[in-house]
C-alpha positions in Angstrom: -6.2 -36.0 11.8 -5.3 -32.8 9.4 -8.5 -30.4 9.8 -8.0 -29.8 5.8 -8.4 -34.2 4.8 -11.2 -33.8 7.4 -13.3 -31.3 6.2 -12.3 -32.6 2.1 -12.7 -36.1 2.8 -16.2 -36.5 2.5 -16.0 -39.8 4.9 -13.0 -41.5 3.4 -10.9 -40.6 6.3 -7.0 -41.2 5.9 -5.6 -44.5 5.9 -3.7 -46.2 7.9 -0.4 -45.0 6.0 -1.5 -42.1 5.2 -2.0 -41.0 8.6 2.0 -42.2 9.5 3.5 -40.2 6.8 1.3 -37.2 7.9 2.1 -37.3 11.1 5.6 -37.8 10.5 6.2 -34.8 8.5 4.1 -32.9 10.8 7.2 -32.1 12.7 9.1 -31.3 9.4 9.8 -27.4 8.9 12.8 -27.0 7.2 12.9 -29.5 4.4 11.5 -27.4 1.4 9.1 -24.4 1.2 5.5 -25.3 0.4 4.7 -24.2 -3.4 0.6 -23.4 -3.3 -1.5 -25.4 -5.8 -2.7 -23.2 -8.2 -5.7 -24.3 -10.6 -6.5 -22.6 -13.8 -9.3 -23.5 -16.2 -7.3 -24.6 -19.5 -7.7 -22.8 -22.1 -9.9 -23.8 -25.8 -12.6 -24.7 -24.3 -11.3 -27.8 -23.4 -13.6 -28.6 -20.2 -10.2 -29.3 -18.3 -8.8 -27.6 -14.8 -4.9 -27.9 -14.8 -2.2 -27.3 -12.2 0.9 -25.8 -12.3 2.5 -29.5 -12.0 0.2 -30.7 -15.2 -2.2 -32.4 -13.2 -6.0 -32.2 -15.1 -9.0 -32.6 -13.5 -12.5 -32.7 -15.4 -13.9 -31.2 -11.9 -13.6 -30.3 -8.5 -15.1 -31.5 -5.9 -14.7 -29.5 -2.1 -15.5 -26.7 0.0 -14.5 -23.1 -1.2 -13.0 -21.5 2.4 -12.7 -18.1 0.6 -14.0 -16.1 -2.2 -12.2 -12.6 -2.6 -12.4 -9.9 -5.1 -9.6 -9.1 -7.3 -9.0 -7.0 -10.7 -6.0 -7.0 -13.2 -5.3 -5.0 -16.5 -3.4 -6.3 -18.9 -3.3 -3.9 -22.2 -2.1 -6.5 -24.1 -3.9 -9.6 -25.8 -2.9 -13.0 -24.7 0.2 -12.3 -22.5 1.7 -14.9 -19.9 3.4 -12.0 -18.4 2.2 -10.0 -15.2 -0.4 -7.5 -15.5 0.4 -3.9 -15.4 -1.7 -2.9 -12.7 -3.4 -5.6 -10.4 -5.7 -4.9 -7.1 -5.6 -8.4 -5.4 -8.3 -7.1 -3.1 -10.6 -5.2 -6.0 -10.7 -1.9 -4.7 -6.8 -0.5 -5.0 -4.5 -1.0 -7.9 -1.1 -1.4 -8.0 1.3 -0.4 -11.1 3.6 -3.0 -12.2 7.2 -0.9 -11.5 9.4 -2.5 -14.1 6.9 -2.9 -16.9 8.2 -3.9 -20.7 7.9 -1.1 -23.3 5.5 -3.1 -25.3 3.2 -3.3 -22.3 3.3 0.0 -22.1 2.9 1.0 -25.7 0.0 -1.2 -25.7 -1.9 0.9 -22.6 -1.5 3.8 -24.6 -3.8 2.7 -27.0 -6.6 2.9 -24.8 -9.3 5.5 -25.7 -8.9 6.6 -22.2 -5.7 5.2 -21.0 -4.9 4.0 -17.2 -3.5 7.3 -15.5 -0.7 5.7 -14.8 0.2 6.2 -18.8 -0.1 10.4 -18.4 2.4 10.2 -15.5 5.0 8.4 -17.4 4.6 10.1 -20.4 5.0 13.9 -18.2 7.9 11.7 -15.8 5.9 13.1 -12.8 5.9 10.1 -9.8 3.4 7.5 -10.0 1.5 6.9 -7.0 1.6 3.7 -5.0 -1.6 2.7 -5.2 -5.0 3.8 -7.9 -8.7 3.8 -7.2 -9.9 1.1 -9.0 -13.4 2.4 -9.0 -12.2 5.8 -10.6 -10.2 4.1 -13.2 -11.3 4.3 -16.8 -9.8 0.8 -17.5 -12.6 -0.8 -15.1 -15.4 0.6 -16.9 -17.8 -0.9 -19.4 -16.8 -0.9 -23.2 -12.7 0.5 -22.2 -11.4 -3.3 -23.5 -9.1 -2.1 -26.5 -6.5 -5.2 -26.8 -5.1 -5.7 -29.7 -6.9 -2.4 -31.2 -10.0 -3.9 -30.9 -12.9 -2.4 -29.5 -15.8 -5.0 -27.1 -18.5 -4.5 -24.6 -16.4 -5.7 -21.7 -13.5 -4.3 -19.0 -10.1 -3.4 -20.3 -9.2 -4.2 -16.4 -10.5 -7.8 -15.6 -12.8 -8.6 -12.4 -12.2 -11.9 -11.2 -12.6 -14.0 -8.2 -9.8 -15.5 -6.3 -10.7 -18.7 -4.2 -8.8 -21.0 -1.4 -10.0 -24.4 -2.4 -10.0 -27.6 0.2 -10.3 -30.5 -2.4 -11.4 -33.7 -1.4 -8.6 -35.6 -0.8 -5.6 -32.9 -0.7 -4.0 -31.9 2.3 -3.1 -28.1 1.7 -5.5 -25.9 0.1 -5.3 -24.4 -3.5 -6.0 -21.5 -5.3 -8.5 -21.1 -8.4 -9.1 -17.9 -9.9 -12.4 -17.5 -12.0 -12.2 -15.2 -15.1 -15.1 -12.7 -15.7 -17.0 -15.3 -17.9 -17.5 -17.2 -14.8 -17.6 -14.6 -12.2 -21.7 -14.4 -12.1 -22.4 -17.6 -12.1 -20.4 -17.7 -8.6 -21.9 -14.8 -7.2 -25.0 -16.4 -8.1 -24.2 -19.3 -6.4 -22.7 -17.4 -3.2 -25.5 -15.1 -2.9 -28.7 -18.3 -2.7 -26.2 -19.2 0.2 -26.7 -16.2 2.0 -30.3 -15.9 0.7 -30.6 -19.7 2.7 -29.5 -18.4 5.8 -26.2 -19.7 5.2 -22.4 -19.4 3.3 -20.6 -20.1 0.4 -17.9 -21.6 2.3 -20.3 -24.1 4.3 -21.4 -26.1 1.4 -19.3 -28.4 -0.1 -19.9 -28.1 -4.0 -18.8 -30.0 -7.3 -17.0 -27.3 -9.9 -17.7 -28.7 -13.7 -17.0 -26.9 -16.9 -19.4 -26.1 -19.4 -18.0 -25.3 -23.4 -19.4 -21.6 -24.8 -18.1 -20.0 -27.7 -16.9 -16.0 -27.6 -18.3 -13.5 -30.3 -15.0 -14.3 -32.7 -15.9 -18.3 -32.3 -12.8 -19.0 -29.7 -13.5 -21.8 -27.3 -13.4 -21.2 -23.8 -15.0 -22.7 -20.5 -17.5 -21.5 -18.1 -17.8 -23.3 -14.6 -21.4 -24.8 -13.6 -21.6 -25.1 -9.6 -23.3 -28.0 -8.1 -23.8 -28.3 -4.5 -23.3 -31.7 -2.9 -23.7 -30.7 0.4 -24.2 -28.4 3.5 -21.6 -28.9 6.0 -23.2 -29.7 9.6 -20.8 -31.0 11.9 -19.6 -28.2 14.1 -16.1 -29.7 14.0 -16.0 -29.1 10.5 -17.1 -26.0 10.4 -14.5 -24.9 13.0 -12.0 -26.1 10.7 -12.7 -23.9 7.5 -13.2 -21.4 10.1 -9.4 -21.9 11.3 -8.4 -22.0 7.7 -10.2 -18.7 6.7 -8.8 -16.9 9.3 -5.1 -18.5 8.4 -5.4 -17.3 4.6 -7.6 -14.0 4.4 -4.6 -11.5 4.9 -2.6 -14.1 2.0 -5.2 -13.9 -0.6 -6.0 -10.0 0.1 -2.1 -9.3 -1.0 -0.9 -12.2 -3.2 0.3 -10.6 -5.8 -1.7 -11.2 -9.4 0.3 -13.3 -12.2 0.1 -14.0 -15.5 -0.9 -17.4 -15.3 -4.4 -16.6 -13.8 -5.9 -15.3 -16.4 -6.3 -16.3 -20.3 -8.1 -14.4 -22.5 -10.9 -15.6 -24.7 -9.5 -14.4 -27.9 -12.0 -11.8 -28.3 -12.4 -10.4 -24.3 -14.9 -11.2 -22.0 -17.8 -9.8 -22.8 -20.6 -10.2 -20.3 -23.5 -8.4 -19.4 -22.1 -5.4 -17.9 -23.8 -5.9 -14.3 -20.6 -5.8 -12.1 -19.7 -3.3 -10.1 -16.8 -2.0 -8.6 -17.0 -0.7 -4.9 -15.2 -2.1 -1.5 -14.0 -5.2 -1.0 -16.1 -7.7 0.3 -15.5 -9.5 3.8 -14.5 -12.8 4.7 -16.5 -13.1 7.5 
């Protein structure tokens, strides 16, 4: 049986087809390259998750494998293009090389602009890689998009998690936006408090409506845990799949469909921090 239906099954097993066409294209290597699932929380406030393929889902029901730190600044408001400097593990950025003028323009707005903007402006080399904790564009009240001044971080913290859901037979990737980032650290940190994980509970992922300080829709996720995992066998399995995507989700590069911005930034209560990345294990 595939270790990922097992451990997102919840019981239902595979059936008796199911398991034929999985074991026959077991063996199949060279037919296509696997395209990962991402899952995005639409935007409005609509109290939908959406894939890349159009697929909506009012929640999510599964096991989280692994939770992982990452940041991304984009100086612009709204923009489907890639950010200009992205750390994908939360501790080291790294500058967009071919960014657009506009992009660019729009960085130098900042009060205190990403140091990346000096550099360009002198033509002295940029660096390959910028201390996200020393950058001004991860600290409290540097949001300037679209000219506009907030509370929250120019450079977004998110959370980027491998998802088993029940049912699928490859894991996906959902990336949390700031607006939701406590509320899953709340939820990750009563797992440790228990004496146990994140990623050994299987939880349900809903969506809850709020309303931004401008009155723009958007949606926050509510966690609900179903179960703790017991079987040993089960466990095993996550395990396998942690250790098969850590180094992946640690150096996946950030895009610009992760992220959507609430209209007037994410403004949240400023108790973040930005230090070393967390572990997996």
């Amino acid at each position: 049986m595939n270790p990922i239906v097992l451990v997102t099954g919840a019981g239902a097993g595979l059936s008796e087809v199911e398991a034929m066409i999985l074991a026959e294209s077991a063996g199949e290597k060279h037919a296509f390259n696997t395209i990962p699932t991402k899952i995005t929380i639409a935007p409005g406030g609509i109290g939908a998750f959406a894939t890349q393929d159009g697929e909506t889902m009012k929640s999510i029901t599964g096991v989280v494998a692994i939770s992982q730190i990452a940041r991304a600044y984009w100086p612009e408001k709204s923009s489907k293009r890639p950010p200009l400097c992205s750390s994908p593990d939360g501790v080291l950025g790294v500058l967009n090389q071919k960014p657009e003028q506009d992009q660019v323009s729009a960085a130098a707005n900042a009060t205190t602009p990403h140091e990346a903007i000096r550099l360009f402006d002198a033509g002295d080399a940029v660096p390959p890689t910028f201390s996200c904790a020393a950058c001004p564009m991860a600290q409290w009240g540097s949001a300037h998009q679209g000219g506009k001044a907030s509370n929250s971080q120019a450079c977004k913290e998110l959370r980027r998690l491998v998802v088993l859901v029940d049912g699928w037979t490859q894991p996906a990737l959902l990336t949390l936006p700031p607006t939701s980032v406590k509320t899953w650290d709340a939820f990750c940190s009563a797992q440790q408090r228990n004496r146990s994980a994140y990623w050994a509970v299987r939880i349900k992922v809903g969506l809850d409506k709020q309303n931004s300080q401008g009155g723009d829709a958007y949606s926050t996720v509510v966690i609900e845990p179903v179960e703790r995992l017991t079987d040993k066998t089960i466990l095993q399995a996550v395990v396998r799949i942690r250790e098969e995507y850590a180094k992946l989700v640690r150096e996946m590069s950030i895009t610009g469909d992760e992220y959507r911005t609430t209209g007037d930034g994410d403004v949240v209560d400023g108790t973040a921090t930005v230090g070393e990345a967390q572990p997996f294990l």
